[in-house]
Kinemage of the C-alpha trace (Angstrom):
@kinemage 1
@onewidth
@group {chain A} dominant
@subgroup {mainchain}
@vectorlist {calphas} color= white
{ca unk a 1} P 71.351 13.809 32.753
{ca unk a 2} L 74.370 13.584 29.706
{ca unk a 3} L 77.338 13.329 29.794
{ca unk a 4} L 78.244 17.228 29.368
{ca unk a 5} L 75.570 18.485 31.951
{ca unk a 6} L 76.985 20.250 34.373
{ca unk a 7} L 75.130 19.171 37.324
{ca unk a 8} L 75.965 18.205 41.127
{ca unk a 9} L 75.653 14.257 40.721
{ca unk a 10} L 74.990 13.208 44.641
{ca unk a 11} L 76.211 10.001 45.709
{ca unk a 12} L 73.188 7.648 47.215
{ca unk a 13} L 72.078 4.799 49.174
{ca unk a 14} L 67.930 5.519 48.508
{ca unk a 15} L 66.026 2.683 47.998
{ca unk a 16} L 64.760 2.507 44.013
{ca unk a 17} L 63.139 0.143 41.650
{ca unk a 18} L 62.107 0.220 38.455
{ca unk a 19} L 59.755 -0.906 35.882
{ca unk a 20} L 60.221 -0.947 32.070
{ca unk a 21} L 57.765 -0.778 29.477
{ca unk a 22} L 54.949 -2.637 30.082
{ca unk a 23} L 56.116 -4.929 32.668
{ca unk a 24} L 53.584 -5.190 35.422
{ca unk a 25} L 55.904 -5.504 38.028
{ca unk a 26} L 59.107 -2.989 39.674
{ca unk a 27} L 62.254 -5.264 38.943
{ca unk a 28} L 65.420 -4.588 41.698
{ca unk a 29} L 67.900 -1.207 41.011
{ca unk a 30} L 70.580 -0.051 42.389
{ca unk a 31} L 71.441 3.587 42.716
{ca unk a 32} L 74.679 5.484 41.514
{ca unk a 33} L 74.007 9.069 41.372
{ca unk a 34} L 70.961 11.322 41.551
{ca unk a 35} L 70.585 14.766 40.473
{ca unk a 36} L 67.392 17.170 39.699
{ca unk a 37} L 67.360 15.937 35.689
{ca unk a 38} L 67.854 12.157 36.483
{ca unk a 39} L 69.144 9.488 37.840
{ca unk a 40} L 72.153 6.489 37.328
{ca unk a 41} L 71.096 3.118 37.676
{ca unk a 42} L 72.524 -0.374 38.203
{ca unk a 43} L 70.502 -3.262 36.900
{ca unk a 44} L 70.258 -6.393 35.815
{ca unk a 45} L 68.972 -6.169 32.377
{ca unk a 46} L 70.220 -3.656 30.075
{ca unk a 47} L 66.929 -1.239 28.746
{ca unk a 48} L 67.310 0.296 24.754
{ca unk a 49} L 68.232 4.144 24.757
{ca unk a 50} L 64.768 6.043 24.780
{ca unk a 51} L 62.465 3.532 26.173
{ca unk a 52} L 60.571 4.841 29.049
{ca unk a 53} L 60.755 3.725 32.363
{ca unk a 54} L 59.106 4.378 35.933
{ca unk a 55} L 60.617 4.606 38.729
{ca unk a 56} L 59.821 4.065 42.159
{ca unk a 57} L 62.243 5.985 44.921
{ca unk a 58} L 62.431 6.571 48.203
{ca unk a 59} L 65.663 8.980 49.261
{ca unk a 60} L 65.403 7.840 53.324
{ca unk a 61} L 62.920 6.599 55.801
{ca unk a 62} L 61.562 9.754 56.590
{ca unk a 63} L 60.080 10.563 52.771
{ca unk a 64} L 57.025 8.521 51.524
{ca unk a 65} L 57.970 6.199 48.159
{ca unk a 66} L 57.558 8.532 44.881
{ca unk a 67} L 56.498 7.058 41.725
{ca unk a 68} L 58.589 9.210 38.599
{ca unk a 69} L 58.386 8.772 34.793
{ca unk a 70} L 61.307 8.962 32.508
{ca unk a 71} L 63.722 7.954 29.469
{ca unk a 72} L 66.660 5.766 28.962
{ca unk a 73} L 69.482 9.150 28.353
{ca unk a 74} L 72.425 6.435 27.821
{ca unk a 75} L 73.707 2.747 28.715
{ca unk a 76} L 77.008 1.469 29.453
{ca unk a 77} L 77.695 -2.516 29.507
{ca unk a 78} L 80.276 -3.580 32.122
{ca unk a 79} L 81.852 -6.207 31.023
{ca unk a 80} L 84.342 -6.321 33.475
{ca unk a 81} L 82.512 -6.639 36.652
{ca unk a 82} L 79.111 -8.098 34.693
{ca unk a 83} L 76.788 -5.800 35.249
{ca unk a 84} L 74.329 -2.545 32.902
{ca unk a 85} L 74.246 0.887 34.154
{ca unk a 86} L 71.628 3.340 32.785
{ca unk a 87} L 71.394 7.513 33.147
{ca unk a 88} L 67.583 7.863 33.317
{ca unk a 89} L 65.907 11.493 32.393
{ca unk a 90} L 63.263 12.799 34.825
{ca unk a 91} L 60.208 13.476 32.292
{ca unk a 92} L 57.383 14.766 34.450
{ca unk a 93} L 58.276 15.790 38.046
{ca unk a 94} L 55.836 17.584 40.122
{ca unk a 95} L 56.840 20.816 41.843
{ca unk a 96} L 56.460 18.668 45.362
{ca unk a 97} L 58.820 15.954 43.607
{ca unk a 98} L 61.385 18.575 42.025
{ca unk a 99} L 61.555 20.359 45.493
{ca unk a 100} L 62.289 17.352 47.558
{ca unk a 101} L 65.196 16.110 45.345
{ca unk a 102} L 66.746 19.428 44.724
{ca unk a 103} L 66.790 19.849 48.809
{ca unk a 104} L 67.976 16.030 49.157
{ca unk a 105} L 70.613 16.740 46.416
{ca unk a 106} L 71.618 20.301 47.677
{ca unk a 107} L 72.772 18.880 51.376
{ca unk a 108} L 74.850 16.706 49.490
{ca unk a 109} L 76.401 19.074 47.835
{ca unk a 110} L 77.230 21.025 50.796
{ca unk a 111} L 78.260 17.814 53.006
{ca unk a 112} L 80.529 16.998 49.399
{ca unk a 113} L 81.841 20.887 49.327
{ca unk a 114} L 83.507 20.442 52.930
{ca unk a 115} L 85.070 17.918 52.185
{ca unk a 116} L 86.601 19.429 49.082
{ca unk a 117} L 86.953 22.483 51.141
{ca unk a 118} L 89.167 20.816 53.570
{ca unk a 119} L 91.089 18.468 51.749
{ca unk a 120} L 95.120 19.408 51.905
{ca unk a 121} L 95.608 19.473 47.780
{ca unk a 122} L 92.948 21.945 47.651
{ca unk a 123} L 94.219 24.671 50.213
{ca unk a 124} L 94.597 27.291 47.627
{ca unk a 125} L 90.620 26.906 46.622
{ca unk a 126} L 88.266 29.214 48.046
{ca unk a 127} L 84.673 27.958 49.235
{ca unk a 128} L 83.605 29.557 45.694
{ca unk a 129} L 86.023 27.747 44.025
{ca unk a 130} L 85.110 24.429 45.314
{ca unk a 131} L 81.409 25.441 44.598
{ca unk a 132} L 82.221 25.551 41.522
{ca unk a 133} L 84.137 22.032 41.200
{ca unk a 134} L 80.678 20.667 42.325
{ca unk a 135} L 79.926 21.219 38.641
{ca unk a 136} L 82.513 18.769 37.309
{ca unk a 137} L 82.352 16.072 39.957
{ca unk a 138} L 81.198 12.578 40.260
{ca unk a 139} L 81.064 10.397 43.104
{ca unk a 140} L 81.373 7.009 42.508
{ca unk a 141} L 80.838 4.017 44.733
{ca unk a 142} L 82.585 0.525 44.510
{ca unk a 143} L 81.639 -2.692 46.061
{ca unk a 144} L 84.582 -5.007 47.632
{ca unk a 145} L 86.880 -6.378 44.627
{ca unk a 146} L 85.089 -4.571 42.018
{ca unk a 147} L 87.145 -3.280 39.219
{ca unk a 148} L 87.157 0.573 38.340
{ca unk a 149} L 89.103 0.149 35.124
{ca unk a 150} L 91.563 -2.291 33.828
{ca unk a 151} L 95.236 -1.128 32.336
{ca unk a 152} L 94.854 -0.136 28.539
{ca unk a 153} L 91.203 0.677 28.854
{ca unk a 154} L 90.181 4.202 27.527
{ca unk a 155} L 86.581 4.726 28.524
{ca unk a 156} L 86.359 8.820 29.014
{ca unk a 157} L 83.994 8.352 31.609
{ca unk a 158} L 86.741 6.816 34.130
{ca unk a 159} L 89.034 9.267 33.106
{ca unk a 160} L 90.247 12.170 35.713
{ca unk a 161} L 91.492 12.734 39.332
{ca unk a 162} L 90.127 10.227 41.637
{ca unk a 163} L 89.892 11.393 45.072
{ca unk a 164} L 89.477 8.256 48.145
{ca unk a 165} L 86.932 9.310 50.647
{ca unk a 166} L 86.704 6.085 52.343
{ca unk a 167} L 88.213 2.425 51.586
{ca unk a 168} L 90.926 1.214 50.078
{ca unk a 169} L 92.304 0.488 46.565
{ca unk a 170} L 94.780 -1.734 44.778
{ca unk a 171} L 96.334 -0.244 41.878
{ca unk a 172} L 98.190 -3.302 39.576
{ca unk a 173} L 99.400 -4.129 36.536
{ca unk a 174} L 97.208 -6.779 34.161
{ca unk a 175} L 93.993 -7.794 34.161
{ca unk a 176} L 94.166 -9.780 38.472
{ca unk a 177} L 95.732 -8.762 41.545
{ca unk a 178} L 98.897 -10.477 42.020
{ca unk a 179} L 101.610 -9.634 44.535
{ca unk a 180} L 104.115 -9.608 42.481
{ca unk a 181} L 101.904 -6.750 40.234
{ca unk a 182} L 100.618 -4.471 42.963
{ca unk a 183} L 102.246 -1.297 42.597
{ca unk a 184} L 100.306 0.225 45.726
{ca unk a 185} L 97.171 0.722 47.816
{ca unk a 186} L 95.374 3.900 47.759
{ca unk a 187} L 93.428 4.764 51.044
{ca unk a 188} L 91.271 7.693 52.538
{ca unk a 189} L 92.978 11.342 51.341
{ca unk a 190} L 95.100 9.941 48.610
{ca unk a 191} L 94.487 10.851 44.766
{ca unk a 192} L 94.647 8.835 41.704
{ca unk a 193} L 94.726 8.734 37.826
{ca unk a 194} L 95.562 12.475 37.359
{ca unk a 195} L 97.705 12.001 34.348
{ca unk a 196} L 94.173 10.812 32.272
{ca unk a 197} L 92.717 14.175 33.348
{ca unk a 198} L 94.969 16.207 31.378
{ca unk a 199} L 96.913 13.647 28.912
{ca unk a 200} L 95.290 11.719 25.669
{ca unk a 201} L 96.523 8.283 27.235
{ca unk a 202} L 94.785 5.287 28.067
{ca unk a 203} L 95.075 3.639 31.817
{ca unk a 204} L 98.386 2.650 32.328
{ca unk a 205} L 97.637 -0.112 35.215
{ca unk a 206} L 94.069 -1.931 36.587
{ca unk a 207} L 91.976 -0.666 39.810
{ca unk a 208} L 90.112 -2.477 41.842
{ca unk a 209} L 88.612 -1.924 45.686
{ca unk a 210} L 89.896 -4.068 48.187
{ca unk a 211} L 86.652 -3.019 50.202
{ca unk a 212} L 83.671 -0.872 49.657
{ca unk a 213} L 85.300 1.931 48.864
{ca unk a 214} L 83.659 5.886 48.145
{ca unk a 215} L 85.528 8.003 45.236
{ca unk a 216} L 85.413 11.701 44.407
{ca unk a 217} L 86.307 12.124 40.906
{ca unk a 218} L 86.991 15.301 38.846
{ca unk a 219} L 85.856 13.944 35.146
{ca unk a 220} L 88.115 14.346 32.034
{ca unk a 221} L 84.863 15.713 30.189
{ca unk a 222} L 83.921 18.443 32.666
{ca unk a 223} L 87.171 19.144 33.070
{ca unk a 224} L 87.226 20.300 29.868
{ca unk a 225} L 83.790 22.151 30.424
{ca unk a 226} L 85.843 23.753 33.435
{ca unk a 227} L 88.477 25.380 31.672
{ca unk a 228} L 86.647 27.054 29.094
{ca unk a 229} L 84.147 28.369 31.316
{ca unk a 230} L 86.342 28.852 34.669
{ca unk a 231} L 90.049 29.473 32.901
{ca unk a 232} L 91.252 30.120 36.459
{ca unk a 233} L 89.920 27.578 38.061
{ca unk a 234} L 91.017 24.872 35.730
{ca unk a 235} L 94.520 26.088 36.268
{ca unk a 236} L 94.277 25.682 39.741
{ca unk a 237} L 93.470 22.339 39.414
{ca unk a 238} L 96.729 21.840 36.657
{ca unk a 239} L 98.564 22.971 39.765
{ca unk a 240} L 97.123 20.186 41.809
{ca unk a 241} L 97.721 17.706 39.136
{ca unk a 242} L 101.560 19.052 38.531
{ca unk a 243} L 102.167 18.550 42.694
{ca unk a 244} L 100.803 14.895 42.213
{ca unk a 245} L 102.954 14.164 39.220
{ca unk a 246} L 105.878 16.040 41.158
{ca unk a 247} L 105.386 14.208 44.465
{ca unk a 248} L 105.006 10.510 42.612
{ca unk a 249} L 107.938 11.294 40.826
{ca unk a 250} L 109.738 11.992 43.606
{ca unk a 251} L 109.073 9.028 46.100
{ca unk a 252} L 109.739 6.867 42.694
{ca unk a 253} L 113.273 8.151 42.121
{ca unk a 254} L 114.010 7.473 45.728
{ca unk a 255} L 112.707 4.144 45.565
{ca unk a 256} L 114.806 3.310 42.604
{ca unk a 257} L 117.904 5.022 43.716
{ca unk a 258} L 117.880 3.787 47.111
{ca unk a 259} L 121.007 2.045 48.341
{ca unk a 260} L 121.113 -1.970 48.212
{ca unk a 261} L 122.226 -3.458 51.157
{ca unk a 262} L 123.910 -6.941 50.696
């Protein structure tokens, strides 16, 4: 699971634990993403790149617990909101083990490519089309007032069109919400941070989720996957991107050219 693999990444709530190295006991994780080649994990304690892990998952109530073996792929320090996330490689699934995730991971995917399917910025996408958008997306999960990325940060991983699926978000300049700094609140069916998805720019304000909030995000790096592998399909996307820009621009000049009553 890199960064460049272009694989559906399905948004979970499955209960997982993990135990590194040769620590007798699982230790408490929390889980990001899950695809067929790995997994993203919140912990507590940071793990070095290539140590190897187990894992201990259960995707819902109905499935018994499976115990998998794998490697630390990558680890990113949060030092915003405190916390260690890890991408762990899948290094000896069974054909039982493969064949449950793939079939946990592929209703995702379809319950994730209706929504793209239906949402109003993507009307000129076929189905096909928003099959293959599956490739380049992330979903991304945020507990109440945690912070997606601050203004002035450049991490490429938070870079691209963020799409709300549920919650809301407060988008501000500095490093804390003020009142005085809010520049709006993003909620269900409104889009985000398009301009990093096509420009070499870092984030020009700070995000954070007023609630537990679900994001869809089209990645900077896939993105780029995208469009030399799917020309026309990145260009549809540039299309979406240029009637964001348009529309903001727009509702900005009115607000700043509005008349002042005295």
């Amino acid at each position: 699971m890199g960064r460049g693999d272009l694989v559906p990444r399905i948004i979970t709530r499955f209960d997982v634990s993990w135990r590194r190295g040769a620590e007798p006991v699982f230790a408490r994780a929390w889980p990001v993403n899950l695809s067929e080649t790995g997994a993203c994990l919140r912990v507590e304690k940071a793990e070095e790149v290539g140590s190897s892990v187990r894992l201990r998952i259960q995707l819902d109530p109905q499935h018994h617990h499976m115990e998998l073996s794998g490697k630390v792929i990558w680890v990113r320090m949060d030092e915003i909101n405190k916390t260690c996330y890890c991408g762990v490689g899948f290094t000896d699934l069974t054909t039982e083990q493969l064949e449950c995730i793939r079939t946990y991971v592929e209703e995702g995917a379809e319950s994730l490519l209706g929504f793209l399917s239906e949402f109003p910025l993507f009307a000129d996408f076929s189905v096909d089309d928003c099959r293959q958008l599956l490739r380049i997306v992330t979903l991304r999960e945020l507990e109440k007032r945690e912070i997606l990325y601050q203004e002035e940060s450049r991490d490429v991983d938070l870079q691209g069109l963020f799409i709300v699926q549920s919650g809301l978000l407060s988008i501000f300049k500095g490093a804390t919400p003020r009142p005085e700094r809010q520049l709006a609140v993003v909620s269900p069916g409104q889009i985000f941070g398009e301009s990093t998805l096509i420009a070499d720019q870092p984030h020009t304000a700070t995000v954070m989720a007023v609630n537990e909030s679900q994001l869809v995000q089209i990645n900077k790096v896939g993105f780029r996957l995208l469009r030399e592998e799917q020309p026309v399909i990145a260009l549809k996307v540039m299309d979406v991107v240029a009637r964001a820009l348009a529309s903001r621009l727009g509702r900005t000049t009115k607000k700043l050219f509005s008349p002042v009553r005295f």
